[in-house]
N, C-alpha and C positions, 0 to 999 in steps of 0.2 A: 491602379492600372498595372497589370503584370506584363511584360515582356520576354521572350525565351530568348537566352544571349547564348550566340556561337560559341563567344570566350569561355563562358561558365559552362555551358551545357545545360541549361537550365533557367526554368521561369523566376523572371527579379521584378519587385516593386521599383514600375519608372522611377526615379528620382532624377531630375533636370540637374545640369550643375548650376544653371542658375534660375533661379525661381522663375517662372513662368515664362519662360523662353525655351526655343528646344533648337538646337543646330544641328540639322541632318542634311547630311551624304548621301547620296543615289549614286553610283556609278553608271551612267550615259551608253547609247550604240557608240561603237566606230560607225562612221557615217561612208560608206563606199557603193549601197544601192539598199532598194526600198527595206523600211524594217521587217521583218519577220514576228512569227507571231509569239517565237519567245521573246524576242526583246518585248513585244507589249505586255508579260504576264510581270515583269518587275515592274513596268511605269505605273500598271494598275494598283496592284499591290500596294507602293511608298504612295502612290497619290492618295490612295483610301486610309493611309496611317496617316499620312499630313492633317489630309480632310479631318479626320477624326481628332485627332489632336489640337486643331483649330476651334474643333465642336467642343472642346474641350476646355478651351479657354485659354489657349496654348500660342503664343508669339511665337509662329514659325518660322525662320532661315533654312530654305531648303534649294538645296542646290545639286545640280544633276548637271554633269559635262558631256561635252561633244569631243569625241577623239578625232580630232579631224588632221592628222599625219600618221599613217601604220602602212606597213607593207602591203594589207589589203586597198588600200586608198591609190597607191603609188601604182600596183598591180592594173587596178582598173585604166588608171587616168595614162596608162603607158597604151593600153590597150585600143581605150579611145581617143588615144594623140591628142592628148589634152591636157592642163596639168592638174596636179592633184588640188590647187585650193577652189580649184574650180568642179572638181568632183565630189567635195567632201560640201563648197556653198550649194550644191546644187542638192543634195538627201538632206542636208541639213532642215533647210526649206521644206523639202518631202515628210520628214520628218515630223515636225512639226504641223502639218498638216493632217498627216496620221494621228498625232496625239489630241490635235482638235477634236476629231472624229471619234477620238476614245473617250471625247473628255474629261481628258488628262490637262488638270491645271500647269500652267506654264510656271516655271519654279523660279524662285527669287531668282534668281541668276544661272544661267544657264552660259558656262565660262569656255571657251573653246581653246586648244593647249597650244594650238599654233600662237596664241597670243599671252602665252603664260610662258612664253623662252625664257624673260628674265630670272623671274623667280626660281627655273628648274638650275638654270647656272649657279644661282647662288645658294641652294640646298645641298648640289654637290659638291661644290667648294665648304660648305661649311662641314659635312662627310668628310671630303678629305683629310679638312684640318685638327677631325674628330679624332682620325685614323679608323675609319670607318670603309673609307672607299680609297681607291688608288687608280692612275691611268698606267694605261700598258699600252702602245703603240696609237695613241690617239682616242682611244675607249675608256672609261671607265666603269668599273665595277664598283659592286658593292661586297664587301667581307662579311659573307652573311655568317661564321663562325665565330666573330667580333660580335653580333647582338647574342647576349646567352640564350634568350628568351626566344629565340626563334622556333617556328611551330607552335607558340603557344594558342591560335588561333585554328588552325586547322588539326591541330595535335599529331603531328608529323613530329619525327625525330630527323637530324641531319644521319647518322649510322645509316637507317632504312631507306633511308633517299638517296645514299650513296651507293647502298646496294644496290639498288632498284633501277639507276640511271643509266639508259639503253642509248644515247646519243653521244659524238663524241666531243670532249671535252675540246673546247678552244685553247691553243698551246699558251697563249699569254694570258690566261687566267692565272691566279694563284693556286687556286683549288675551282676543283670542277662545282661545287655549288655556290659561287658568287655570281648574282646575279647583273646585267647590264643597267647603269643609267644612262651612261651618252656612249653612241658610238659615231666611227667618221660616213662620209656622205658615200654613197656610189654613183657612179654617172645616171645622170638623168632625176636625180632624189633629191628634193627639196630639200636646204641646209640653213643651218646659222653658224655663227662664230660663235666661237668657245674660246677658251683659251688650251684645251686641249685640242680640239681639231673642228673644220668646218664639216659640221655633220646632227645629228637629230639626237632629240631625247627617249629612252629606251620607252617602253608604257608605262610601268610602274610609279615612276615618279611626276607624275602630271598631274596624280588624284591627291597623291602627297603636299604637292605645292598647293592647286586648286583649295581643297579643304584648308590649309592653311591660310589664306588669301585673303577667301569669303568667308570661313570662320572659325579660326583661330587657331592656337597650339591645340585646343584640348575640345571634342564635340561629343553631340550628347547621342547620337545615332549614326550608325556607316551600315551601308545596305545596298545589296544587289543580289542576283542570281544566284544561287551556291555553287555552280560552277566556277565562280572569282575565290571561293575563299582561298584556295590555294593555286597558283603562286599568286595571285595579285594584291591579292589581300592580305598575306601575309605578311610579302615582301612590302608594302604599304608601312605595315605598324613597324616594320626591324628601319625601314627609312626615317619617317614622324618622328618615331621616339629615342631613335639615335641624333638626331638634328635636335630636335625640342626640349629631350631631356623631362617629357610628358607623356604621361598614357594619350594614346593616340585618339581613340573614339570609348564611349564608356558601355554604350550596348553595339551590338553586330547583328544583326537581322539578315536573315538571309531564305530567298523565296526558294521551293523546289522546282524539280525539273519538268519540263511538259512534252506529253511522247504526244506520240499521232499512231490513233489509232491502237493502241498498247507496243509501240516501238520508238525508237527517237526518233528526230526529224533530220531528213536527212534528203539532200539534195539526189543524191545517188539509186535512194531506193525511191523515189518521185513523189515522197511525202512532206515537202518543203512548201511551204506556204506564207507567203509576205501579208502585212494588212491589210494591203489592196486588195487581193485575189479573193482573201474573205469578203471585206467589204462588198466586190458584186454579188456575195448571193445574200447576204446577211447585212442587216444593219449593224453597225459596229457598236449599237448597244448591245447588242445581245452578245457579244463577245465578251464586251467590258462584264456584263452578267453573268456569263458561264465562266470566267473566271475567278471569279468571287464566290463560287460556289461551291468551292471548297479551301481547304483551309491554304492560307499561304507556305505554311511549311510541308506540303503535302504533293508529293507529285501528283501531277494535273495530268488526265488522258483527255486529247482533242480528237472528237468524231463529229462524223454529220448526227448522227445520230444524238449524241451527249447537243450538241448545238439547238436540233431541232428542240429537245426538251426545255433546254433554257429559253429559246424564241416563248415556246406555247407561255414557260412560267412568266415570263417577263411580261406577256400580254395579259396574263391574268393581273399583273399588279396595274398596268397600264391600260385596261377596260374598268378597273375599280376605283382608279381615279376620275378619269371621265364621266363613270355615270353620277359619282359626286357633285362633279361641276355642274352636272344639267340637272340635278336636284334641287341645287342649290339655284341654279338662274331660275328651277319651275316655283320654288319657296315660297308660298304667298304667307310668313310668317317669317321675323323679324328675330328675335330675343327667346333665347336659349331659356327650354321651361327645365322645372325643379326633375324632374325624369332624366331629361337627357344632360343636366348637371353630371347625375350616377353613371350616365353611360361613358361619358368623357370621363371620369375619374377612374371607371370599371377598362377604360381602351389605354390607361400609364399602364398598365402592368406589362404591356406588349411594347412600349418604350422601354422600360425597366430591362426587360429580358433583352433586347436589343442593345441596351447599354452592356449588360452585364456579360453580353459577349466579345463586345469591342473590346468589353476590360480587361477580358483574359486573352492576351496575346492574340490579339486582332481577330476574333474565330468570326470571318465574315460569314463561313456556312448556315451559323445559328445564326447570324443575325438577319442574315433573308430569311430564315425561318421565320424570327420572329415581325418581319416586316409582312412574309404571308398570314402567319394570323392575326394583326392588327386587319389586312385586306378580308379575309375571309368575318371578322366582325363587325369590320364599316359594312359589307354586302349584308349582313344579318339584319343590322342595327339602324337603317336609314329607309329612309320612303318620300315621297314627295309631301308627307305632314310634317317632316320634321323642319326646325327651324334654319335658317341661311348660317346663323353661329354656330347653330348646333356641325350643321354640315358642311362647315367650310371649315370647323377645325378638326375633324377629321380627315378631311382635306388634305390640312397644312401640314398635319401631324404625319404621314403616309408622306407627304413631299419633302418634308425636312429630313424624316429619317433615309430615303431612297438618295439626296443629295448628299449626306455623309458618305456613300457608296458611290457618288459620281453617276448618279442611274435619274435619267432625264424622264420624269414622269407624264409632263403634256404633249399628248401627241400631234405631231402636224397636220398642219391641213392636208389634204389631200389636193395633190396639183393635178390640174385641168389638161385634156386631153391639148386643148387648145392652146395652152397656157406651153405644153411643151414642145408641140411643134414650132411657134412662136422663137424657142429659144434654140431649135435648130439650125431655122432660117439666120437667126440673128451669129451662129457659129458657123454657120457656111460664110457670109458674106465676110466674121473676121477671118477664115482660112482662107478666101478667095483674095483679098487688103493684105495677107500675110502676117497678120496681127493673132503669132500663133500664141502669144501668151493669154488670150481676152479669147481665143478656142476654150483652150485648156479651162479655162477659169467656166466657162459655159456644162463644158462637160463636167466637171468637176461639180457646179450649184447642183446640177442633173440627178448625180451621182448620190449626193448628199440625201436626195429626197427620194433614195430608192427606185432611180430611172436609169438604163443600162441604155449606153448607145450602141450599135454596132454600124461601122462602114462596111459598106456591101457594094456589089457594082451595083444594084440595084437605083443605088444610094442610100442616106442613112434611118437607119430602124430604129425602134425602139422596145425596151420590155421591162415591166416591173421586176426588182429584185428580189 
């Protein structure tokens, strides 16, 4: 299995550091309102390299944080006169409901940093004692002139960053490119004790500690959006490996960018889209699908347009499963004949090609290729003669390979007109009791199965999504 590493610039045979184990890093949302639908193009992405890696035969530790203290948090929760651990528990929750929705597996530990203070205290202390970092008026920084090696991740030189830096330097820096780990509180900002000053940890060393924590000095994957490699990621390795005295992560993966419509997404020009918003027109498979449908290092374009194509392709692999299944219940034949041996042996070569693209630096594109022509030969190659073995393992084979991809191949029932009004009634009567959590949860199962409510004077409607 090859790998393209940030570090190197270039494709490397995985080697684990330790035989059949793999310790990877995902860097997590800040949690301050619903995700957006960039954050879902990483959790897609590392869940489908975990997934695959697991398929692999791979003892995974995978771990993905929740920023849950940043000035976006603090922004909000000032805004709704509330405090922030109460804005950051509340998307947290959101969150993870979204990533149900993506079916995004829930990762070995999922660390939140409000609850990682200790460790970032004693990472800085041990910085200081490096002569790595130093305090200045209650803050401390970091000497990023002190790691030689800095930029070696993003391939930044400090000269050109010095050049280039259009912001004004803070007076009790040393040098204007050392960057924050702790600074002190300001009124109204969640704080802890320090021994420099009662006040918060900068971002950078959260993922530093975390990764440390849950797994180890030394891991074998760090991965996020390529918008982190610099500074966050940077400044990540010049921390780790000034404190540890250890190369920090051994590959770096990093997803590209995803515009809307061939622009970025952006709040301003009214192209900002959360995974709820998708969600009502789109089943949040079909998102998880179009984004796997091209390569992870590749910038992504999101249309309606690009969308509606992935729905149709998606339904093609999900009508080719189905009429398997009813093949297979119409089967009045038992044990796989000497024929359809050859056809099952003739349908690995579209496993094969599916591997052989995982292996080369995750290329999901080809391998939903080659998942549509295992589909387009099970449609060739099956009829209601053929045997229940014969076509349940073509079946199984289309379901295993689409579950490496996190792509749910049995389709739901279809819910009854009756069946939904039923759960209307039953969400009127928890908003009318004030039991608005057991609403939410009505409309939400609703929601789930492709049923859109709308509150109207009318009162409330409904409409497939």
């Amino acid at each position: 299995m090859k790998v393209y590493n940030t570090l190197t610039k270039k494709k490397e045979e995985f080697v684990p550091i330790e035989e059949g184990k793999v310790r990877m890093y995902v860097c997590g949302p800040t949690v301050y309102n619903y995700i957006h639908i960039g954050n879902a193009r990483p959790m897609i992405i590392f869940d489908t390299v975990r997934r695959y890696m697991e398929y692999k035969g791979y003892d995974v530790n995978y771990v993905s944080n929740f920023t849950d203290v940043d000035d976006k948090i603090i922004k909000k929760a000032i805004e709704e006169g509330v405090s922030a651990s109460e804005i950051s528990t509340r998307y947290i929750a959101e969150c993870k409901k979204d990533m149900e929705s993506l079916n995004v597996l829930p990762a070995t530990t999922h660390p939140l940093a409000t609850e990682e203070i200790g460790g970032m205290l004693e990472m800085i202390q041990t910085l200081i004692d490096k002569g790595f970092a130093y305090e200045k008026g209650g803050s401390v920084y970091f000497r990023t002139k002190r790691f030689e090696e800095y930029g070696k991740l993003s391939k930044k030189n400090l000269e050109d960053l010095e050049a280039g830096k259009r912001i004004a330097v803070e007076e009790q820096k040393e040098d204007e490119m050392d960057f924050v780990l702790w600074k002190p509180k300001k009124d109204g900002e969640p704080s802890w004790v320090s021994p420099w000053s009662d006040g918060r940890p900068g971002w950078h060393i959260e993922c530093s500690v975390m990764a440390k924590k849950y797994l180890g000095d030394e891991i074998d994957i760090h991965a996020g959006g390529e918008d982190l490699i610099f500074p966050h990621h940077e400044n990540e390795i010049a921390q780790s490996e000034a404190c540890n005295d250890k190369t920090f992560a051994k590959y770096w993966l990093h997803n590209g960018f995803l515009n809307i419509d061939n622009r970025k997404m952006s709040k301003s020009l009214g192209n900002f889209f959360t995974v709820r918003e998708v969600g009502e027109k789109y089943d949040l498979q079909v998102l998880r699908f179009f984004m796997l449908g091209a390569h992870y290092r590749s910038p992504l374009n999101f249309s309606e347009e690009l969308m509606e194509s992935s729905k149709n392709g998606l339904e093609r692999i999900l009508t080719a499963v189905d009429n398997l299944k009813h093949l297979k219940e119409a089967s009045q034949t038992t044990s796989v004949s000497e024929n359809e041996t050859e056809k099952l042996a003739a349908a690995k070569e579209y496993i094969r090609k599916f591997e052989n693209a995982m292996d080369d630096d995750f290329n999901t594109a080809d391998a939903v290729s080659a998942i549509f022509e295992l589909v387009k030969y099970a449609n060739s190659n099956s009829d209601a003669q053929n045997s229940k073995e014969y076509l349940d393992s073509l079946y199984e084979e289309i379901k295993r390979l689409c579950d490496i991809l996190g792509i749910i191949v049995e389709k739901e029932a279809e819910i009854l007109a009756e069946d939904i009004e039923k759960l209307i009634e039953d969400r009127q009567a928890a908003r009318k009791a004030k039991n608005f959590a057991r609403a939410d949860e009505i409309r939400d199962e609703l929601l789930a199965k492709g049923i859109i409510l709308e509150d109207t004077r009318e009162g409330v409607k409904w409409k497939k999504a």
